[in-house]
C-alpha positions in Angstrom: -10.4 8.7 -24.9 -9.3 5.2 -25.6 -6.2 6.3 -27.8 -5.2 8.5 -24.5 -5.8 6.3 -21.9 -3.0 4.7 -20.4 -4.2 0.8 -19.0 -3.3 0.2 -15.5 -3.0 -3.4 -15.9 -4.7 -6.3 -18.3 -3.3 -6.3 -22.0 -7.0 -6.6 -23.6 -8.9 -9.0 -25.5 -8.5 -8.5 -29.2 -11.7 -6.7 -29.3 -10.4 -3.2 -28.6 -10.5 -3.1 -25.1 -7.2 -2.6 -23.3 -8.7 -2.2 -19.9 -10.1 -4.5 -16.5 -13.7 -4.9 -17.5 -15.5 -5.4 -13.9 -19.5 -6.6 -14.9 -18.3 -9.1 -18.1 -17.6 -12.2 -16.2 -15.3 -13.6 -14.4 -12.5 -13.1 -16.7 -13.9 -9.5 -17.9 -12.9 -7.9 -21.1 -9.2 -6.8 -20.9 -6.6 -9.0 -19.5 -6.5 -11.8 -17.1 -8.7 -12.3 -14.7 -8.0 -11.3 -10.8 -8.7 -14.3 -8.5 -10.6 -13.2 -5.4 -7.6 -15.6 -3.9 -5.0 -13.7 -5.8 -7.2 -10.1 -4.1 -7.1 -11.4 -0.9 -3.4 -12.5 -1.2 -2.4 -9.2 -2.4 -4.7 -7.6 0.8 -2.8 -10.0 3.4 0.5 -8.9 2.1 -0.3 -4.8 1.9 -1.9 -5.4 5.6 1.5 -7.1 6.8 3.5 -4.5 5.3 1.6 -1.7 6.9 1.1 -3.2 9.9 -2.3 -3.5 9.7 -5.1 -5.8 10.9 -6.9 -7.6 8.0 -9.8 -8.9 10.2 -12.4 -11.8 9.2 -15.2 -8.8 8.3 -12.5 -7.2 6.0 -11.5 -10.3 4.3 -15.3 -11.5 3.6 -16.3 -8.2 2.7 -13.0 -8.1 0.2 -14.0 -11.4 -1.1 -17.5 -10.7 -1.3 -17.0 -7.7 -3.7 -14.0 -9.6 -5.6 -16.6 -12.5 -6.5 -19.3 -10.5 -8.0 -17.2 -8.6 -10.7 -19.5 -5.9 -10.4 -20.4 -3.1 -8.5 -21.9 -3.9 -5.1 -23.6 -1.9 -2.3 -22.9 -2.3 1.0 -26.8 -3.6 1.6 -25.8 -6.1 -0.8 -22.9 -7.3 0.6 -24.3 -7.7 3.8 -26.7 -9.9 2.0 -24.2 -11.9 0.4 -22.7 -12.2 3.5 -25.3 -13.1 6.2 -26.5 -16.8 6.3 -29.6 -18.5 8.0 -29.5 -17.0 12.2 -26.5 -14.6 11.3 -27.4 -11.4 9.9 -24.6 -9.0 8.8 -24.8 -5.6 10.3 -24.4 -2.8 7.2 -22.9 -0.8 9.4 -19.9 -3.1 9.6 -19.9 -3.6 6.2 -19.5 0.2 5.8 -16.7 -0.2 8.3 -14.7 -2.9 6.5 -15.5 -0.5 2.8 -14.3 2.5 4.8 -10.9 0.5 5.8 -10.6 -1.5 2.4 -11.2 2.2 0.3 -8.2 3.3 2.7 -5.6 0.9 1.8 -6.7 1.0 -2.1 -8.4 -2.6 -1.6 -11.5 -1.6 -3.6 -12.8 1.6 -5.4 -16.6 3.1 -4.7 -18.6 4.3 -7.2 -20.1 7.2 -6.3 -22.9 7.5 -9.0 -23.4 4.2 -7.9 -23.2 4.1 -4.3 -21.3 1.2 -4.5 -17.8 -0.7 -4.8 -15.3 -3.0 -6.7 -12.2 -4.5 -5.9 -8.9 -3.6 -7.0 -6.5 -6.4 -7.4 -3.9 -4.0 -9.0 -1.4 -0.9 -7.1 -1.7 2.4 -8.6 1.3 4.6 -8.9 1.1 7.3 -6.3 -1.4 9.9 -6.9 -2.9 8.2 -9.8 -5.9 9.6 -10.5 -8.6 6.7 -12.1 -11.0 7.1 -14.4 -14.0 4.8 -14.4 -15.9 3.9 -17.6 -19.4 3.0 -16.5 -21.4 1.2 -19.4 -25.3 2.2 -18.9 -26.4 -1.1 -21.1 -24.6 -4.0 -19.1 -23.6 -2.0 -16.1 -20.0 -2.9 -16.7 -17.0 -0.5 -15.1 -13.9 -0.2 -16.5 -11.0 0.9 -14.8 -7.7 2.8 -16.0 -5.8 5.8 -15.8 -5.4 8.9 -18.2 -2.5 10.5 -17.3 -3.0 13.4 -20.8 -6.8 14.0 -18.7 -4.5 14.3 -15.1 -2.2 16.5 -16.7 -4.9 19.1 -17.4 -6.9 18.3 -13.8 -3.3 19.3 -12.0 -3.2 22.3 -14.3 -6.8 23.3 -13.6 -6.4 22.5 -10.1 -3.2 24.3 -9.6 -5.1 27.5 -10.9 -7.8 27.4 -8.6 -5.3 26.6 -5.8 -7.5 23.4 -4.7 -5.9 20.3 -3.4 -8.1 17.5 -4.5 -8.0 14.2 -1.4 -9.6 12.4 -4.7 -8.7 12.1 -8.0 -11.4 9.7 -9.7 -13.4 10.5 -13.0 -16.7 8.9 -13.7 -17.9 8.8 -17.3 -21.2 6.7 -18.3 -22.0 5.5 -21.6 -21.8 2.2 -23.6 -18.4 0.1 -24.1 -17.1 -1.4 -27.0 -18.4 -5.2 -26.2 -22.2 -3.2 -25.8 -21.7 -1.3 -29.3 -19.9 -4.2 -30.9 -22.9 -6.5 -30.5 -25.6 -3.5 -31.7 -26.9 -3.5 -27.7 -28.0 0.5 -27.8 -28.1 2.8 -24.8 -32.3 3.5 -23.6 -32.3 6.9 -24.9 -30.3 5.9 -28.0 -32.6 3.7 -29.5 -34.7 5.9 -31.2 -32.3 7.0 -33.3 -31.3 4.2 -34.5 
């Protein structure tokens, strides 16, 4: 898959990965790092241009999910989010997600129940595929466009119009492997 995929942005790290590593740190595995400033920057101007309301919940929210560099759940946020007398409602987080999944502000995980940011645009109808690591719980994130090619073909045959195009595949990236870390039911094998 990795001589197929296309990157959607980031130029890698020397260590074979060409992709936005979300779960290796701040700076992750493949390019340079997103600022939650440079996220929320990128959010005010997309809101402008659309003519829509980036309110105080959005932008903590945003921010909130842009710091951890992993996947978060909206219980979790809310967490984050909620200080000392001032609990945060995860319904509103849910709310802000809902809004912030919308306008391509952050991506849920489904097998996860759970969301990152996305500090990049997609081309339209770019259909993401997300790399899921099941030793450091790292996501990747990048499109395929030979593995859209033959989802349009398949979904042209079954006349089905998709309103989501996003592929989640689990298993162990290349900084995992690289340092010998093995996946649970993998290390018997070994």
């Amino acid at each position: 898959m990795r001589g197929h995929a296309q990157q959607e942005h980031g130029q890698g790290d020397g260590d074979g990965h060409a992709h936005d590593h979300h779960g290796h740190g701040a700076s992750g595995c493949g390019g340079p790092a997103v600022s939650v400033e440079d996220v929320i920057e990128r959010a005010e101007r997309l809101c402008q241009a659309r003519a829509l309301q980036f309110t105080r919940l959005r932008r903590d929210v945003l921010a909130a999910v842009a710091a951890e560099h992993k996947p978060l759940g909206a219980y979790d946020i809310a967490e984050r989010m909620s200080a000392p007398g001032r609990r945060v409602a995860a319904v509103s987080v849910y709310r802000a997600l809902d809004f912030l999944t919308e306008q391509g502000l952050v991506h849920r995980i489904s097998s996860r129940n759970a969301f990152v940011s996305c500090g990049h645009e997609h081309g339209a109808g770019a259909g993401l595929v997300f790399l899921i690591c099941r030793t450091c719980g790292g996501i990747d994130e990048m499109t395929a466009p030979a593995v859209e090619s033959a989802l349009d073909q398949t979904l042209a045959g079954a006349g089905f119009t998709p309103t989501s195009r996003i592929l989640e595949v689990e298993g162990e990236c290349g900084a995992c492997r690289g340092r010998g870390d093995a996946l649970p039911d993998e290390a018997g094998r070994a």
